[in-house]
Each structure stands twice: as structure tokens, then as C-alpha cells.
N, C-alpha and C positions, 0 to 999 in steps of 0.2 A: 504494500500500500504506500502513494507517496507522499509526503508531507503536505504536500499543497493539496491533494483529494482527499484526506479524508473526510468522512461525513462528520455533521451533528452529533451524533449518539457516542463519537469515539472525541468528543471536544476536549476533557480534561485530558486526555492522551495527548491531544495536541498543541494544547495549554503545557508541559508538562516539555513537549517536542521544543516545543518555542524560547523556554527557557532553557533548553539545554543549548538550545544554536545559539542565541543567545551570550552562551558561556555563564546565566547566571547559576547554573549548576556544577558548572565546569567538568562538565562529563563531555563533550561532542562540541569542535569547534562548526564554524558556519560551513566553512568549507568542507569540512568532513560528511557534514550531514544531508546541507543543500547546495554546496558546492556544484553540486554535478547538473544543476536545473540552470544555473547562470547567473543565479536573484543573487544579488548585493543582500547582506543583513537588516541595512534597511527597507530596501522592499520586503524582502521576506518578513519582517516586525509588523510592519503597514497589514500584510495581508493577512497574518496570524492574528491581530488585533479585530481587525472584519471576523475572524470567522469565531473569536472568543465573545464579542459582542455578541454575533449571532446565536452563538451558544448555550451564554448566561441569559442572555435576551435585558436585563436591566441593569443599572450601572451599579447598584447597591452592588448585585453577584458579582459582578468584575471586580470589582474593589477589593469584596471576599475573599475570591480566588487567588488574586495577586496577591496580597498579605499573607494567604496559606502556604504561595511558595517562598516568601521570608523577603517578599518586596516591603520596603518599609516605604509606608505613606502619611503624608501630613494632612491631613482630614482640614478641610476648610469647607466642606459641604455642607455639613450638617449644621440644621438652625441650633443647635444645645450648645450651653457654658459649661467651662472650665469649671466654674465652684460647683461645688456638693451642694446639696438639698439641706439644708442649716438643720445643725443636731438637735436644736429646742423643735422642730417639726417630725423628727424622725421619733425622738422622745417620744411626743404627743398622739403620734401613730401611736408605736410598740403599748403607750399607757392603755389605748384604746382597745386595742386586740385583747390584752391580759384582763382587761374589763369585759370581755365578750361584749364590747358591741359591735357584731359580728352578722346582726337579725337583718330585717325590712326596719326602712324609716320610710318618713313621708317622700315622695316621689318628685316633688318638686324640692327641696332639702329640706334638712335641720333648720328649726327655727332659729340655733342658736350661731348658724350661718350665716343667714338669712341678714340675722341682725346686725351683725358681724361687718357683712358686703354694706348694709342698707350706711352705718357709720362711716364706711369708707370710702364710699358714694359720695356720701356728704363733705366729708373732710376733701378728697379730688376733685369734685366737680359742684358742689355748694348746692347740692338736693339731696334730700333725705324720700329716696322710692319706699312706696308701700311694702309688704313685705309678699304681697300677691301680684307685682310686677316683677318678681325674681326668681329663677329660674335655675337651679345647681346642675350642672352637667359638664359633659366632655366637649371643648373649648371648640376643636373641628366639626362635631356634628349639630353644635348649633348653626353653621351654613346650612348645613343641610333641612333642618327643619324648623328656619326660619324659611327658605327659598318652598320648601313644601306647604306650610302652612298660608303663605303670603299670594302664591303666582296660580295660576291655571296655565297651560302649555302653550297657551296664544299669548300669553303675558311676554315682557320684553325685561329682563335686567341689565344695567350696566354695570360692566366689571373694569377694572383697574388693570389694564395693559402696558407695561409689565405688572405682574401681581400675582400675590400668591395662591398656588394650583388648583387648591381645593375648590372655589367659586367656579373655574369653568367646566371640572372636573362633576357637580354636582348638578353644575345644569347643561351638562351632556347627556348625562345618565336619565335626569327627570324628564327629557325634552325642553325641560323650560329655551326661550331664546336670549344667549349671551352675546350682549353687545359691548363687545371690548373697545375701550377707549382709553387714552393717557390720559395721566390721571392729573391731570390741571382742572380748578375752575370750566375753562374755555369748553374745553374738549367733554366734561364730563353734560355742560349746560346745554352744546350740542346734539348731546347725542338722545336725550330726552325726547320723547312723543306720545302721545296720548295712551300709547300701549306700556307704556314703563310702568311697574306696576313695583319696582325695587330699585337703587339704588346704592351701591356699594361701595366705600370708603374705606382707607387703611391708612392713619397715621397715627405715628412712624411708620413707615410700607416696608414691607417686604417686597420685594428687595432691596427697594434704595433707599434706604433710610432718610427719603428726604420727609420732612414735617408741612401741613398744611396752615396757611395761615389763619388768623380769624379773621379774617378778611373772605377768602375761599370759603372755608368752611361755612360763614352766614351766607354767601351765593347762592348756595348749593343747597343747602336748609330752605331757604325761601323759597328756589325754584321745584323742590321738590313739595312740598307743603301746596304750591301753587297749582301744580297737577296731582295733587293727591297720592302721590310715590312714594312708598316707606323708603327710609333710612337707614342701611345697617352701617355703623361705625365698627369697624372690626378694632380695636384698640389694644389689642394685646400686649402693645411696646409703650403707651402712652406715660410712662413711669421711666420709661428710659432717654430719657432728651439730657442735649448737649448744651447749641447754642439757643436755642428756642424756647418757644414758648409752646406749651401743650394745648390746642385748643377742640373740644368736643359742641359734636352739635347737641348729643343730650341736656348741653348746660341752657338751649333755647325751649325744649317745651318739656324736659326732665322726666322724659320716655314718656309721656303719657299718650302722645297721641301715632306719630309719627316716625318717631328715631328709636333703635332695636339698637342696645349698648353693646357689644360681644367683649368678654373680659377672660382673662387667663391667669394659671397659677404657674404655668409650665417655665416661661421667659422669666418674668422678673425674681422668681423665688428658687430659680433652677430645680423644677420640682416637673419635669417635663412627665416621669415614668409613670406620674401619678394619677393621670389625665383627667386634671379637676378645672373646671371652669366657671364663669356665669353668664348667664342674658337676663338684662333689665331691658321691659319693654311695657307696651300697652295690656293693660289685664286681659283685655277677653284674647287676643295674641299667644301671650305666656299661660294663658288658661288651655287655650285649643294645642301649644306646642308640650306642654306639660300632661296632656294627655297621651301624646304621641310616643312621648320619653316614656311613662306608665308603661304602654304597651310593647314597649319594644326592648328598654331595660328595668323596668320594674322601678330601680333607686340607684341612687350612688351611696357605696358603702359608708356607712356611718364611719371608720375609721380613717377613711379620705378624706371626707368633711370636717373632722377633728382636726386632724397636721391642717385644713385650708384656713382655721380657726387663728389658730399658731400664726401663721405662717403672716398674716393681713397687719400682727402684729409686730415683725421681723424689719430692721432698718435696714436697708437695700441700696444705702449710701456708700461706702465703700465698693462693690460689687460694682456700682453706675459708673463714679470713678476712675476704676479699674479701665472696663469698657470704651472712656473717653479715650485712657491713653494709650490703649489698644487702634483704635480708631484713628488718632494721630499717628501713630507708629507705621500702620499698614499704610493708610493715605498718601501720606509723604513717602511711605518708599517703593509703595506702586507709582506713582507717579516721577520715579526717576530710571523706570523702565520704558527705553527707547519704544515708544508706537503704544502704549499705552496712556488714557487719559481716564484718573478717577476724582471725581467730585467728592467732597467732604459730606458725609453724611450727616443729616442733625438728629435723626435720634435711633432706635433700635440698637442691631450688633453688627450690619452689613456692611462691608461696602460693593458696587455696582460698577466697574469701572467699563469703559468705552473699550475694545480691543478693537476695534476697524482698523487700525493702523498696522494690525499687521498680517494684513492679506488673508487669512482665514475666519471661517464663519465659527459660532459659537460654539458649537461643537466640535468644530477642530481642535480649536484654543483646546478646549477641557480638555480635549484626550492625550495632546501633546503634552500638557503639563502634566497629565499623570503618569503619560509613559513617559518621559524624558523626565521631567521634574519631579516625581515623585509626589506632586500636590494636586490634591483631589479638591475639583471647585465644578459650581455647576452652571452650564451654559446657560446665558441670560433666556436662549430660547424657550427655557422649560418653563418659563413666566409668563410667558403669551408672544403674541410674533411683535411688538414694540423692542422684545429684550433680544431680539439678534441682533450683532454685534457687540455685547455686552456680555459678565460672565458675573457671579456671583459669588463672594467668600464670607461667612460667618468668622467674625473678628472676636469673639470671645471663647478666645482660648487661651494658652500660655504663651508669653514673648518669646521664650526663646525656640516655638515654632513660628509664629512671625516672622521672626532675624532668619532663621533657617530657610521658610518657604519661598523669600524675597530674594536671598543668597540663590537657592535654585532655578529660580525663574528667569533672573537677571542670567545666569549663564547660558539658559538657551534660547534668551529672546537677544 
């Protein structure tokens, strides 16, 4: 069988092939192996890389695989932080388990959650929500059954181009129709028509950490209010800003009528494993999506809602900090790589930089940096079609992968 034919089903053989030509095995040089085909090491890389893609079929298993065969990678993909999930929450778990509360709770949360978020509500954004405008669940599938509870399939949403996956992903699956737009003012006022029946927002955004103004942000509140178009504020990062200023549209009608809050524990409290979240929105809304949570997951365990207890109380200043000069760090020295152009993000852990300058589309960029570079980042593309040309790196991690993954990339750009 030759190196270049074999099939799918013999893939880690050929994975396995690749690194011996390779030499990272140092069993079989190139020439020994595929020598006798004519391919340079590089071609032969290029086309074993095709057929390993093909293979694994998604990037997570590529990453797998390479690191199985003792390729060391510097992970910049993944949205998760560096710090641990703070011990006074891990505490507050383990107390809760040894407690057995381990039953059914109320389906929408703990009241003592509830009250919890409703405080913190107020202290961030100066309203204090009923406690039957809130909603305890997992932070992703409130898109999804806000987008279910809100649209009928002739309805129109717009989403945030580039923007995080899960929005188009949801209303691919439901039918709903997703109208992607960049996500300015201009572009989002746009794209509005009498069938918009949703409206989607993300600051700090993923992926660019850029922040909205109050300025935008009242535009877009008005102009939605004005055709009767809910509001989802995804705000997951809203607690992570730099040079700015945080500004939500819940602070205009303080969810009652219009604006659906989306909030998370995962980002700010590095407590990603734990998948606890909340939506604050209009009662009869959070009534009809709270029945749907009833049915599909019963409750969120009473010992997750405990550590979220914890966790609301936890100072998250040191950690944001960190983040800035993380952010400084990478910024400035991605942008002293020849053909690369990155803007300074103002809030989340991203940065988004511009790669057009060096002749490849966004997932060239990524693959080259992972086989060459050994740094794994993910193509702007996977963010809607506004992010080709652009690649993505989650900046909270440790500096001295920073210094490292910069050092690498500068050598092969």
C-alpha cells in the first residue's frame, strides 16, 4: 500500500506514517520512505495534513492526535482561563454534596440564587429584577430557547458577523432565518425589517473584544422597541473591560418588556466545567422558557447553584488585571509581526487580528501555525464569513506561553 493511497479507515497508520517521514519519530527518513514518489517533505506534510483532517474530520481530533504523538502545542483556541475555579467555590460545592443536596429543586433555581443574581443585577446595572424574571441554567442553551421560545421559522434574527457560533448554529438547526451582519450601530439598524422578530448583541464580543458604546447601544434599543424586536444582550464578558465603559440595554427598560439579559459563570469566575448561567427577561418569556428547561432538564443541580452562590461573591479584580496585561502583551507583539494587523481589544480575553497581509485565507493561517508553529488559534472564518481574513487567540493564559507562541510565529511569518 503507498503512503499517498491509503484510505480513511487506515488514517492513524498514516498519521503515525507522517511523523515518521517526518523524522518526528526518527525511525524512517523522507527519503527512505517517500523518496521514491519524488514529493519534497513539504508536499508530502501539505498532503498528509489533507488526508489527517479528513480523517479526524474536526480540529479539536487533530489537535488530539498531534499531542498523542508528543507534538507539543500552545493552545490559544480555547475561550477558558488560566486561573482555577476559586477554592471558597469548590469549598461550597464539596459543602453541598456532603449535605446531600443532591434531590430536585425548583426548575427555574434556588431562591436563594435567584436573590443572589437579583443583588447583582442591581449593584451592575442599577435594577433590582423580580425574582420571576430569572431564569438558572446553562449559559449556551439559553440561545437556544430564547431563539425557540421568541421566533416562528418565517421570523428573521440578526446575528453579529463575526460572532460567536452558537447563534447561527441554533438557527440553522431550528430553521429560524439568520441575518448576519457586522456588528456596528449602522449595519445592525440596517438590517432590520418588519420580519425581525430578534435581535442579537454581544458586548464585549467574541471574538473581538471590541465594547459597544452607549451611544450604539441606545440606537439599537430604540430601533428595536420601535418594530417590536426582542433584544438578546449576550453579556457574558460584561465584567471584563479594559479601557471602556460597560454599557447594557437592560439598564433602559430592566428586562421587563423587551431586552432578554444572557449572563454567565463560566468566563468571569473561571468556573467554565460547571455550566451555570442566567437569563433575566420579560415574565410571561422566562415563564414559557422555564417550562421548556422543566421539560427537557428537569433543574440545575442544587450543588451548582451553591458554588454560583459563592462564586457572585468572589473579587474578580486581580484575575481582570491579569487579562489587561495579557492583552497588552499579545497586542503589541502580534502586531510586530510583518503582514499582521491587531487592534487592541477593550474588553473580554480575545484578540482578533487582521492576517490578509499574508496571502493566505483563515484557515491556512491556523493550520500553518499549528503545523509549523506549534500554536493552535482559530480561523476568524468559524465566526461567520465577516471573520475571513482574521484568526482568533484567547489571551488568558500564562505569559510565558504568550512570549513562547509570539517567538514561534515570528519565525515562520
Amino acid at each position: 500500500m503507498g503512503a499517498i493511497t491509503v484510505s480513511i479507515q487506515y488514517g492513524k497508520r498514516y498519521v503515525q506514517r507522517y511523523y515518521r517521514c517526518m523524522g518526528k519519530l526518527k525511525m524512517y527518513s523522507p527519503v527512505e520512505r517517500c523518496g521514491n514518489k519524488g514529493w519534497s517533505a513539504n508536499k508530502l506534510e501539505a498532503l498528509v495534513w489533507a488526508k489527517l483532517e479528513e480523517y479526524l474530520g474536526n480540529p479539536e481530533l487533530i489537535l488530539s492526535e498531534l499531542e498523542k504523538q508528543g507534538k507539543k502545542i500552545l493552545h490559544f483556541e480555547i475561550g477558558d482561563s488560566c486561573f482555577d475555579t476559586p477554592q471558597a467555590v469548590i469549598q461550597e460545592t464539596i459543602k453541598s454534596l456532603i449535605e446531600k443536596e443532591t434531590h430536585y429543586a425548583n426548575s427555574t433555581g434556588i431562591d436563594e440564587l435567584k436573590e443572589a443574581i437579583a443583588k447583582a443585577t442591581q449593584e451592575e446595572y442599577g435594577f433590582f429584577p423580580d425574582l420571576e424574571q430569572i431564569l438558572v441554567m446553562p449559559a449556551n442553551a439559553i440561545i437556544d430557547f430564547v431563539i425557540r421560545c421568541v421566533c416562528d421559522q418565517d421570523d428573521e434574527v440578526i446575528i453579529p458577523d463575526p460572532g460567536f457560533p452558537t447563534y447561527a448554529s441554533v438557527l440553522n438547526y431550528t430553521g429560524v432565518r439568520a441575518v448576519p451582519v457586522w456588528p456596528g450601530r449602522t449595519e445592525i439598524e440596517g438590517g432590520i425589517t418588519r420580519r425581525t422578530k430578534l435581535i442579537i448583541i454581544n458586548s464585549p464580543s467574541n471574538p473581538t473584544g471590541k465594547v459597544m458604546s452607549e451611544g450604539e447601544i441606545a440606537a439599537i434599543y430604540n430601533r428595536a422597541t420601535e418594530n417590536n424586536s426582542f433584544l438578546l444582550a449576550d453579556e457574558v464578558y460584561s465584567k471584563i473591560i479594559y479601557d471602556s465603559v460597560h454599557f447594557s440595554p437592560a439598564q433602559f427598560d430592566r428586562c421587563l418588556k423587551r431586552v432578554i439579559l444572557l449572563k454567565s459563570f463560566s468566563k468571569l469566575y473561571s468556573m467554565p466545567g460547571f455550566r451555570l448561567g442566567y437569563v433575566i427577561g420579560p415574565k410571561e418569556l422566562i415563564e414559557k422558557m422555564g417550562l421548556l428547561f422543566q421539560t427537557i432538564f428537569s433543574c440545575m443541580p442544587v450543588f451548582i447553584q451553591k458554588a454560583g452562590i459563592k462564586a457572585l461573591g468572589e473579587d474578580t479584580g486581580d484575575s481582570i488585571n491579569y487579562y489587561r496585561e495579557c492583552r497588552d502583551m499579545i497586542a503589541e507583539g502580534l502586531n510586530e509581526i510583518k503582514s499582521i494587523f491587531c487592534p487592541w481589544p477593550q474588553g473580554a480575553f480575545y484578540v482578533f487580528p487582521e492576517i490578509k497581509g499574508t496571502g493566505l485565507t483563515s484557515k491556512q493561517f491556523a493550520d500553518k501555525m499549528l503545523r509549523e508553529a506549534g500554536v493552535a488559534v482559530l480561523p476568524g472564518s468559524d465566526f461567520g464569513k465577516n471573520g475571513e481574513g482574521y484568526v482568533r487567540l484567547c489571551y488568558a493564559t500564562k505569559k510565558e506561553n504568550i512570549e513562547e507562541a509570539l517567538k514561534q510565529m515570528k519565525k515562520i511569518l
